[in-house]
C-alpha positions as CSV (number, residue, x, y, z in Angstrom):
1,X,123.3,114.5,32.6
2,X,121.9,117.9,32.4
3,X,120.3,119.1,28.8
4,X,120.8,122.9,28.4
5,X,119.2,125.1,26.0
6,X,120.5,127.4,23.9
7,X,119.7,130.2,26.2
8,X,121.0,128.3,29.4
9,X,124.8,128.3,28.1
10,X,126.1,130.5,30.7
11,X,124.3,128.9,33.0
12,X,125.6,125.1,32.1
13,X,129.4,126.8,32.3
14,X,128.9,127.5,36.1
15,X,127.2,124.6,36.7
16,X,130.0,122.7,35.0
17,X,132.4,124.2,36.8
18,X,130.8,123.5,39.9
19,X,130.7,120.0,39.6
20,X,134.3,119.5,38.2
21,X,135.4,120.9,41.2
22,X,133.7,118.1,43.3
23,X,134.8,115.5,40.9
24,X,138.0,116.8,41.9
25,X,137.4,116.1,45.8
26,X,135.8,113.0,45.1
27,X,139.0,112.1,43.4
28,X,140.7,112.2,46.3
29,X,143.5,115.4,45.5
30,X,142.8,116.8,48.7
31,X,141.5,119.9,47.5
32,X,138.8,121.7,49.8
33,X,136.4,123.0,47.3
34,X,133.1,123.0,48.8
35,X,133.4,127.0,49.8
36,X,134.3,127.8,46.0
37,X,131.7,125.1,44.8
38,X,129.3,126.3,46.8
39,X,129.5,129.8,45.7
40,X,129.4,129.1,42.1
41,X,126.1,126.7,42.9
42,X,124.5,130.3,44.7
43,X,125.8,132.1,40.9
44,X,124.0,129.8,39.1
45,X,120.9,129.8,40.9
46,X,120.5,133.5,40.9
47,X,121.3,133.2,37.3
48,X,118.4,130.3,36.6
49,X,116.1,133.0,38.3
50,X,117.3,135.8,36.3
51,X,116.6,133.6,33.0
52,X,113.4,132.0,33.6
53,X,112.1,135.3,35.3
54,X,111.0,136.8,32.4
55,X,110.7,134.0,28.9
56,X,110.1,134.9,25.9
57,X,107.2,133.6,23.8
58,X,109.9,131.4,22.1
59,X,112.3,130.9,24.8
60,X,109.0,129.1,26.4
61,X,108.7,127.5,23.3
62,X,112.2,125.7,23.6
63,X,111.2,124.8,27.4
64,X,108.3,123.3,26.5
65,X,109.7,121.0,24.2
66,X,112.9,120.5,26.0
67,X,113.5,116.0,26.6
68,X,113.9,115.5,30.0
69,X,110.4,117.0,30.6
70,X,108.1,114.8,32.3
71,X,105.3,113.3,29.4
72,X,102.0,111.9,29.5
73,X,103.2,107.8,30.7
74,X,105.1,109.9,33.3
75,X,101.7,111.3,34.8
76,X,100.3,108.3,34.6
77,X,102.5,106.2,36.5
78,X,102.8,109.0,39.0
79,X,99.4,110.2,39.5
80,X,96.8,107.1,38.8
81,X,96.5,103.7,40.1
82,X,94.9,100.6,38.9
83,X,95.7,101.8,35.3
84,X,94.2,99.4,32.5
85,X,95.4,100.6,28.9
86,X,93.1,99.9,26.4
87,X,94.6,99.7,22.8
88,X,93.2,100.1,19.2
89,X,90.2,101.7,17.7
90,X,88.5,98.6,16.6
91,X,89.5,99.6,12.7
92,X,92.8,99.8,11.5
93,X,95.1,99.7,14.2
94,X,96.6,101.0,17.6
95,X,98.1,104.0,17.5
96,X,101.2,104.3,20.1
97,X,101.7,107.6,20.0
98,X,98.4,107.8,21.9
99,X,97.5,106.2,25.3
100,X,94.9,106.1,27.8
101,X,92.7,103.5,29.5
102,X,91.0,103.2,32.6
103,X,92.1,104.5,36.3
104,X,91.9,105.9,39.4
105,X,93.0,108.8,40.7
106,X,92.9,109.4,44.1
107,X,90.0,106.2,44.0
108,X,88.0,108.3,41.6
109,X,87.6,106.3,38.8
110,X,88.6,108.3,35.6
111,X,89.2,107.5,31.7
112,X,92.4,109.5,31.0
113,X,93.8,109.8,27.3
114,X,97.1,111.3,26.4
115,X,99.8,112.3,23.9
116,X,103.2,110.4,24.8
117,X,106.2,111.8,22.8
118,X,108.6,109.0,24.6
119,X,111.8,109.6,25.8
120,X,114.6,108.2,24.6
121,X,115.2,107.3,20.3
122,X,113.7,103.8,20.3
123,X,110.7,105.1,22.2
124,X,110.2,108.4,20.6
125,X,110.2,106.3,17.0
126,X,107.7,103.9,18.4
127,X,105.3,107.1,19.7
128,X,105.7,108.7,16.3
129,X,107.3,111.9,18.6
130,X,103.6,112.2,20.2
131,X,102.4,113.1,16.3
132,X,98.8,111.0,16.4
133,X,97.6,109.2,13.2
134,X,93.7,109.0,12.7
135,X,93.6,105.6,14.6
136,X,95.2,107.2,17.5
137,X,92.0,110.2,17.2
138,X,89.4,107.3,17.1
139,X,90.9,105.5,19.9
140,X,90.4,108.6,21.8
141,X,86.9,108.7,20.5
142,X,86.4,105.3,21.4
143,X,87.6,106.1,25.1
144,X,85.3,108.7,25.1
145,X,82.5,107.1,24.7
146,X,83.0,104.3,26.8
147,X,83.7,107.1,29.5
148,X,80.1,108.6,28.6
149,X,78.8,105.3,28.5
150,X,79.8,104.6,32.1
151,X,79.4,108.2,33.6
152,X,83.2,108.5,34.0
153,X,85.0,111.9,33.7
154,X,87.9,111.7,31.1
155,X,90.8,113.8,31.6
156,X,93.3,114.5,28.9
157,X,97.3,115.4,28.7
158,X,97.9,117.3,25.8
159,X,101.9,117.2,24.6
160,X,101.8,117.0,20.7
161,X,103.6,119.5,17.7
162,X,100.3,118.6,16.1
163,X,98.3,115.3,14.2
164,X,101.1,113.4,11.7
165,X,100.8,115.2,8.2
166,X,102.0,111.8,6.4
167,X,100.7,110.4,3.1
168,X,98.8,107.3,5.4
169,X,97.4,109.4,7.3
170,X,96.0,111.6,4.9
171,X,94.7,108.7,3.2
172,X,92.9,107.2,6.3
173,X,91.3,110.2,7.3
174,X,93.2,112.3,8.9
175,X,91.5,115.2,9.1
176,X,87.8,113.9,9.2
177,X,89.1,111.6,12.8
178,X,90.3,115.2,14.2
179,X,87.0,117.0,13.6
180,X,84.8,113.6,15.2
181,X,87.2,113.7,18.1
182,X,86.4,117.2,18.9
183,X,83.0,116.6,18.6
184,X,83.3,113.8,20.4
185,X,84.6,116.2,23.4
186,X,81.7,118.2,23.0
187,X,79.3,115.7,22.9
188,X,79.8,113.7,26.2
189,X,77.8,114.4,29.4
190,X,80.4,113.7,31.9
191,X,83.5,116.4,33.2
192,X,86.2,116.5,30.8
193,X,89.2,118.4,31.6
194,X,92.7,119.0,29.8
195,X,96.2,119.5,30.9
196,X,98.6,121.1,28.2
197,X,101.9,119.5,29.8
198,X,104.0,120.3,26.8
199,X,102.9,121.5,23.3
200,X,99.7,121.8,22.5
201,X,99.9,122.0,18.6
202,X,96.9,122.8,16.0
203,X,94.0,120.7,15.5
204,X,95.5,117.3,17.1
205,X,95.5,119.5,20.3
206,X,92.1,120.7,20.2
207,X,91.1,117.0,19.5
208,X,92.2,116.4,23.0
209,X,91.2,119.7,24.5
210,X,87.8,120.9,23.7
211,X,87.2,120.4,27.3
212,X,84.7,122.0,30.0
213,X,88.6,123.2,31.8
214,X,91.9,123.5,30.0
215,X,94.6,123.8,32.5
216,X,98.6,124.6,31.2
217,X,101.8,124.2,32.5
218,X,103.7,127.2,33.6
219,X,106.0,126.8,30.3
220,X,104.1,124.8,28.2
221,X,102.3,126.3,24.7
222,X,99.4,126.4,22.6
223,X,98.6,127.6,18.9
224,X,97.0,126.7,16.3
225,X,100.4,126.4,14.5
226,X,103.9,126.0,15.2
227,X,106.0,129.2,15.4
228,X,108.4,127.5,12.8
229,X,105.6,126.8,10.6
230,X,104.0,130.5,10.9
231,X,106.9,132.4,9.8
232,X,107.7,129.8,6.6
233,X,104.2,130.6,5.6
234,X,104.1,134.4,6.7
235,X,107.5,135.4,5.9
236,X,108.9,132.0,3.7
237,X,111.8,132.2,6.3
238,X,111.7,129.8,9.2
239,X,114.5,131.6,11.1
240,X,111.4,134.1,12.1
241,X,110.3,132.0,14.5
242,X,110.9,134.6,17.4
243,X,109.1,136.8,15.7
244,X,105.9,134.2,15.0
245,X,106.1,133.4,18.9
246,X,105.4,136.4,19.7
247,X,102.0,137.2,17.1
248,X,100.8,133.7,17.9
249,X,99.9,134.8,21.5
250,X,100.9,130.8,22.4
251,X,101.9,131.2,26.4
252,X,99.6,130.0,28.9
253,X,100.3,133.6,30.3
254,X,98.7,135.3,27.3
255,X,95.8,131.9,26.6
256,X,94.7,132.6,30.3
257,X,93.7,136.2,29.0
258,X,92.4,135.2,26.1
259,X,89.9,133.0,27.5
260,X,91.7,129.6,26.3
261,X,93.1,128.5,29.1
262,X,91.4,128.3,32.7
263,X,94.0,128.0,34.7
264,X,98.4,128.1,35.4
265,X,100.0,125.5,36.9
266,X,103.3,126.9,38.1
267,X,106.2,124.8,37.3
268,X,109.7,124.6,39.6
269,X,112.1,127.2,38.8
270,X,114.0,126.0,35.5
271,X,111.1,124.1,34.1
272,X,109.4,120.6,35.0
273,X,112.4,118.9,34.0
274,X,114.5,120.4,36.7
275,X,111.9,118.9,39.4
276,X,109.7,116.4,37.7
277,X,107.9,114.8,40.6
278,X,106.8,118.5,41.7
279,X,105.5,119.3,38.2
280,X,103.2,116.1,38.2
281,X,102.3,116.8,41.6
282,X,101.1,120.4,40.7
283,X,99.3,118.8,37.9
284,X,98.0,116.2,39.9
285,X,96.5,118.8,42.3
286,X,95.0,121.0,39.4
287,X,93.1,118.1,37.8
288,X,91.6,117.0,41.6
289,X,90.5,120.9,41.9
290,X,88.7,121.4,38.4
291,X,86.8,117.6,38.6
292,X,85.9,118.8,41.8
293,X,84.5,122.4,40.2
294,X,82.4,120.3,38.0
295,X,81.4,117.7,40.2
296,X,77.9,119.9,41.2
297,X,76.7,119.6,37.4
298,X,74.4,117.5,35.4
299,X,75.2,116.0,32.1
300,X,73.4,118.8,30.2
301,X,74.9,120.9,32.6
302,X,78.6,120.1,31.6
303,X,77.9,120.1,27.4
304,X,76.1,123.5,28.5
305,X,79.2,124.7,30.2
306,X,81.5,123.2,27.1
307,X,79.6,124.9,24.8
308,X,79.3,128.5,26.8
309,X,83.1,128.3,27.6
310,X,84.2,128.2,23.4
311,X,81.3,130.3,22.3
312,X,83.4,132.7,24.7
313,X,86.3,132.9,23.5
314,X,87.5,135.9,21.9
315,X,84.3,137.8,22.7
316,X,86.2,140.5,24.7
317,X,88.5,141.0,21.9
318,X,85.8,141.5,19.3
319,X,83.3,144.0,21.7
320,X,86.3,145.7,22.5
């Protein structure tokens, strides 16, 4: 079963009316409907070109958070072999609503780390909704380091609202495990590159991402807050999210200009959840192409290039 937005309504009407037509045939009433059904499939899919033709900031926001879309265990399954997880940070616990391990991809032996949100309510509960606690930052850390250890490239999949705000996590060090994570990302002399699949929220994004390239989905976002979060603190009035989408300039569209972003990975038309297995092949073919950019340089070559690439970032902007 389909899950339409809010701004897909028209659109689930014809498709709904398209298919009870052939539940109608299938019934067996003797009804030829294929010529109606068929026109009302050509309606909707100028009308799914129509919407996604031009989103806005927030309309991308609701696509990039939409259910069905493909998340990080997805990717994994789909686009590495021989994967080994490897659990815990060797202090407190092991945080679920992170993964990662050792792999393959394409026989190029990778560490890859990852936000996974789940996908149904028992599994969304266990992965904390994708919302990483410190042990989940220090596992990544610890990853890290085993993949600088063993001159592996590590390659991220960012997909979080942000790091979990709760009173544990506060109290284990929430913040302090984000920073050394980060650092940890600019530390480590082997390529490091970052997909943004989904949302890439605030500093438990950047803990993933402070990579030598940052590669987003079509759809997916990136701030340094969530639009619902901006306009209670701007405006005390949540309801502005529209408006906050806009200012925060969080569309890989608008990152890529900014300097943020490296690269767009075009999704199918209607999102990655319409076609997931062409979305993670798109991705799949973007990581291949940046390891392969960075394949030429040394180890202080690629904390060089990490460095250059954030030192960067907003230059244009502030020398006009």
């Amino acid at each position: 079963m389909t899950n339409y937005l809010d701004f897909e309504k028209p659109l689930a009407e014809i498709e709904g009316k398209a298919e009870e037509l052939r539940a109608m045939a299938r019934a067996g009433e003797g009804v030829d409907v294929e010529d109606e059904a068929g026109a009302l499939d050509r309606k909707a899919a100028d009308m799914l070109r129509d919407l996604y033709k031009t989103l806005t900031p927030w309309r991308k926001c609701q696509v990039a958070r939409h259910p069905d879309r493909p998340h990080c265990r997805d990717y994994i399954r789909a686009l590495f072999t021989e994967y080994t997880p490897l659990a815990g940070d060797r202090n407190f616990a092991d945080d679920h609503a992170v993964m990662g391990g050792l792999a393959r991809l394409n026989d190029r032996p990778v560490v890859v780390i990852g936000h996974e949100k789940g996908n149904d309510t028992k599994s969304r509960i266990e992965r904390n909704f994708g919302m990483a606690r410190p042990e989940g930052y220090r596992k990544a850390i610890r990853l890290m380091e085993l993949a600088d250890k063993f001159n592996l490239p590590v390659v991220t999949l960012v997909d979080t609202a942000g790091a979990y705000p709760g009173k544990g996590a506060e109290e284990r060090g929430q913040s302090e495990a984000i920073a050394r994570s980060t650092e940890k990302c600019l530390q480590i002399g082997v390529p490091l590159v970052s997909v943004i699949i989904g949302e890439g929220g605030s500093g438990g994004a950047v803990a993933f991402a402070s990579a030598n390239r940052v590669a987003m989905l079509e759809h997916s976002i990136y701030s340094v807050i969530s639009p619902e979060g901006c306009a209670s603190i701007l405006w005390k009035d949540a309801e502005k999210m529209r408006e906050a989408a806009e200012a925060l300039r969080l569309t890989a569209q608008d990152l890529i200009k900014l300097g943020v972003a490296d690269r767009v990975i075009d999704e199918p038309l209607g999102g990655a959840h319409r076609d997931p297995e062409t979305a993670i092949r798109a991705v799949g073919t973007a990581i291949e192409a940046m390891l392969s950019e960075l394949d030429a340089k040394d180890r202080e070559g690629l904390i060089r290039d990490r460095r250059e690439k954030f030192l960067k970032m907003g230059a244009k902007g502030l020398t006009g």
